[in-house]
N, C-alpha and C positions, 0 to 999 in steps of 0.2 A: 328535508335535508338537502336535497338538490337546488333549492332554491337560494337556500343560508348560502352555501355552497358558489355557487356561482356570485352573486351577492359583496359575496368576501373577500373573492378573488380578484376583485380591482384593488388596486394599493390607492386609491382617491378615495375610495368609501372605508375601506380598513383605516385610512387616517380617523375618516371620521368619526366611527367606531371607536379608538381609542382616546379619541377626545369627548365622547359621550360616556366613554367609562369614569370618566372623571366627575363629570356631574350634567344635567342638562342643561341644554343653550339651544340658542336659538339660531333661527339660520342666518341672519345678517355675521353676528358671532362665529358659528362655524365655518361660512363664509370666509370672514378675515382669518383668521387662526387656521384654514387650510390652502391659503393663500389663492385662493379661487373664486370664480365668479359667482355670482349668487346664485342665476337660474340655473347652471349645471351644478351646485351643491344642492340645491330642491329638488332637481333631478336624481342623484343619485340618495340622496334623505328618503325619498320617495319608492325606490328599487328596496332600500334596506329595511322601510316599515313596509314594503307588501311580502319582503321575507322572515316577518317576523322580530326581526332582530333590533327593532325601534318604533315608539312607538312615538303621536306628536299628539299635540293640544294647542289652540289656538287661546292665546292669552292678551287682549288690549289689542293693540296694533300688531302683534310678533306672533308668531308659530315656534312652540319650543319643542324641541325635540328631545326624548330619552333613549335611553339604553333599555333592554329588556334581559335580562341574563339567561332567563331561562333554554332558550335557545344555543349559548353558547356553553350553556355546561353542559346541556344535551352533544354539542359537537363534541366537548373536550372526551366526553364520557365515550363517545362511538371510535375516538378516534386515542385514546388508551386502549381499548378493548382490541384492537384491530394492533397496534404496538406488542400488546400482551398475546395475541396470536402466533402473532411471527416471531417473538422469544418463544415459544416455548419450548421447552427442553426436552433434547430429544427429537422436535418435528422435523417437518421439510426444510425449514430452513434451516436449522442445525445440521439436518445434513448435508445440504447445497454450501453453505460453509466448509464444512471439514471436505467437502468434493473439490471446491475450489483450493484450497490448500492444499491438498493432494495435487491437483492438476496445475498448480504455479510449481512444484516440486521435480513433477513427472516431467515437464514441459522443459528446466532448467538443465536436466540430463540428458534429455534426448537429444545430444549432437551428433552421433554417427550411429549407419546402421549398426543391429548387435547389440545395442546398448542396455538392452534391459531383459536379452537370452537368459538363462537358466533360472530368472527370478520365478519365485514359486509362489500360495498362496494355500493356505489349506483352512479348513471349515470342518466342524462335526455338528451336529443335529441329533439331538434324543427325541425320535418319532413316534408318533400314535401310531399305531398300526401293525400286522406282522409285516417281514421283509416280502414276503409274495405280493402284499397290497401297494405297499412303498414304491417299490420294483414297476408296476403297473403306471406312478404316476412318473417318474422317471422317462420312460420308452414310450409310451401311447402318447400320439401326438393330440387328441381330444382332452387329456387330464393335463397333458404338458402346459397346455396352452393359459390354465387357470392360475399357474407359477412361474414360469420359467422367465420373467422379466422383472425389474424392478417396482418399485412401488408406480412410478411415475409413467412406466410405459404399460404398453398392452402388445400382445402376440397378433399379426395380421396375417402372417402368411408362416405355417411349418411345417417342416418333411421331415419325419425323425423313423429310420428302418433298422430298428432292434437287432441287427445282426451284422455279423463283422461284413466290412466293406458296404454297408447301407448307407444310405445317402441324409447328410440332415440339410439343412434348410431353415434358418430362422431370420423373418421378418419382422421388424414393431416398430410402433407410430408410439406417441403420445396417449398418454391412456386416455384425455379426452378428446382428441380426432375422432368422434364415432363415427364417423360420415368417410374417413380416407382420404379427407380433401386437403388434407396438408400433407408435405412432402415426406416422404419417410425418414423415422430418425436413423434407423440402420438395418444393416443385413449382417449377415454370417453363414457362412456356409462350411463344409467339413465331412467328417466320412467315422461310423463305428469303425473302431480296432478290436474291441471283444465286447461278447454279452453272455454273461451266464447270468440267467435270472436268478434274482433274490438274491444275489450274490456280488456280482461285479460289474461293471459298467465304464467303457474305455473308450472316447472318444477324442477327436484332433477338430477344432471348431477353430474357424479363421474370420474375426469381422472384414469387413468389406470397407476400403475406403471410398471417396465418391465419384472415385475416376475407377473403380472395379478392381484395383491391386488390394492383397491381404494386406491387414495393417500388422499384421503378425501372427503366430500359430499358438495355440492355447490348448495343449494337453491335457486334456481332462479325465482322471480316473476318481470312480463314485466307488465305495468299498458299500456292503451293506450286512448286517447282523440282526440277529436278536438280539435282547435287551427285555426281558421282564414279558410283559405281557405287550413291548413296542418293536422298535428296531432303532438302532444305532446306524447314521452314516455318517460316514467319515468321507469327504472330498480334497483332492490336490491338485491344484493348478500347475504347471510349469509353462513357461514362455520360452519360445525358440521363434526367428526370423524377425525379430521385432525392428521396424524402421521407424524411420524419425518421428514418421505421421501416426506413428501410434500411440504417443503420450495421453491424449485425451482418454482413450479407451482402456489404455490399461490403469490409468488412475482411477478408474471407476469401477475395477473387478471386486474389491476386498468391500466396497460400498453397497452393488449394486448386487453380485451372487450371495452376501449374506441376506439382503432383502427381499432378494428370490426365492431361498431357503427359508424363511420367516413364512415368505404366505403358501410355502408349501406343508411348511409344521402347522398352519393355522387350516390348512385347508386339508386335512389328514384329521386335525382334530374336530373338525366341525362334521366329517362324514369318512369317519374311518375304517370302514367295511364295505367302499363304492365299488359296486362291479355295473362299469359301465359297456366292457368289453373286454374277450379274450383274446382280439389279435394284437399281439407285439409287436407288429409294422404297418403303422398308420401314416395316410399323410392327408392331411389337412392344410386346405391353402384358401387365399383370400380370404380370409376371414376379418370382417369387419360390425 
């Protein structure tokens, strides 16, 4: 495929191509008809049957040259499959879309500080688990770290100390930087206001912009219940100090903590009775 590929991608042999789709000819022929010299049309005739994609016979005095199709429906085919990827409904790029519309939106308001204060954001979750286990993946910075960020990122560095005036800390790269070796996509940093286990959860989390100023403050209280044999949360965002530079970040709250919340229900359902620890102020950092 790398070969068709390269091949193809001169527009002097893709002529040619489409003039052998029409029928076979010869190289004097294709010669004239692509307005070229001869030995550089043997030349590139020559690149295009060792990729496959034509194939020659020497006939009397002439060399004629064909098409071969089979190679090119093979492309056509790899290369709908790969269109039919990146539509699909629902994926990454569905959501990199409606991100993007969000953030040509968010971007268009933000002309003075203040601009986007008291706007709120709220999320429920019908969970596996009781609220004591739920509550665990919440607070511990070990089970936090298998949630607490988008589909698209991964957790590299967090402080999270379960108790009021405890300190958090979150770090995340690209979910595939395994290595650390790209720049970090962001920071946040913030302080618990209250924690009653299995019950409430109140903290003030502030992303980082790239000069170290908040890009604004994000209020966050997690409610927690029972529910059947699971637990019911219910979360609410509020924004206060929001500046100009915080558009990108806040267009991507209602996108990115429902997807957070998704691999925290997936990862509750997959091991919903995990006792991995009893301390409720963990910190875990560097993690790569």
């Amino acid at each position: 495929m790398d070969a068709l590929l390269a091949a193809l991608a001169d527009p002097a042999r893709w002529r040619l191509v489409s003039l052998l789709a029409e029928r076979p000819r010869p190289v004097g022929v294709l010669a004239q008809l692509a307005q070229a010299r001869q030995p550089q049309t043997t030349k590139h005739l020559q690149t295009l049957e060792r990729a496959g994609v034509v194939t020659s016979e020497r006939t009397g005095q002439r060399r004629v040259y064909a098409l071969t199709p089979g190679p090119l429906r093979d492309l056509a085919a790899a290369l709908s499959a790969l269109a039919d990827t990146a539509e699909q409904a629902g994926g990454p790029h569905a959501t990199y879309d409606r991100y993007q519309r969000g953030l040509d939106a968010e971007r268009h308001a933000a002309t003075e500080p203040g601009w986007a204060d008291e706007r709120s954001f709220t999320f429920h979750r019908s969970l596996t688990g009781h609220p004591e286990d739920v509550w665990r993946h919440l607070t511990e910075a070990d089970l936090l770290v298998h949630w607490w960020t988008p589909e698209d990122l991964r957790v590299s560095e967090l402080v999270f100390e379960a108790r009021p005036g405890g300190r958090i800390v979150q770090e995340y790269r690209d979910a595939e930087d395994t290595d650390g070796s790209h720049p970090v996509v962001g920071r946040a940093e913030g302080v618990v206001d209250e924690a009653r286990p299995g019950e409430r959860l109140a903290y003030r989390l502030s992303p980082l912009l790239p000069d170290g100023r908040p890009a604004f403050t994000a209020h966050v209280e997690l409610s927690l219940g029972p529910a059947g044999s699971g637990s019911d949360l219910d979360v609410h965002w509020r924004i206060t100090d929001s500046t100009i530079d915080s558009a990108d970040f806040i267009a991507g709250i209602e996108i990115g903590f429902g997807q957070s919340l998704d691999k925290l229900a997936t990862v509750l359902a997959a091991n919903p009775h995990h006792t991995h620890s009893t301390d409720t102020s963990t910190d875990t950092r560097s993690m790569t």
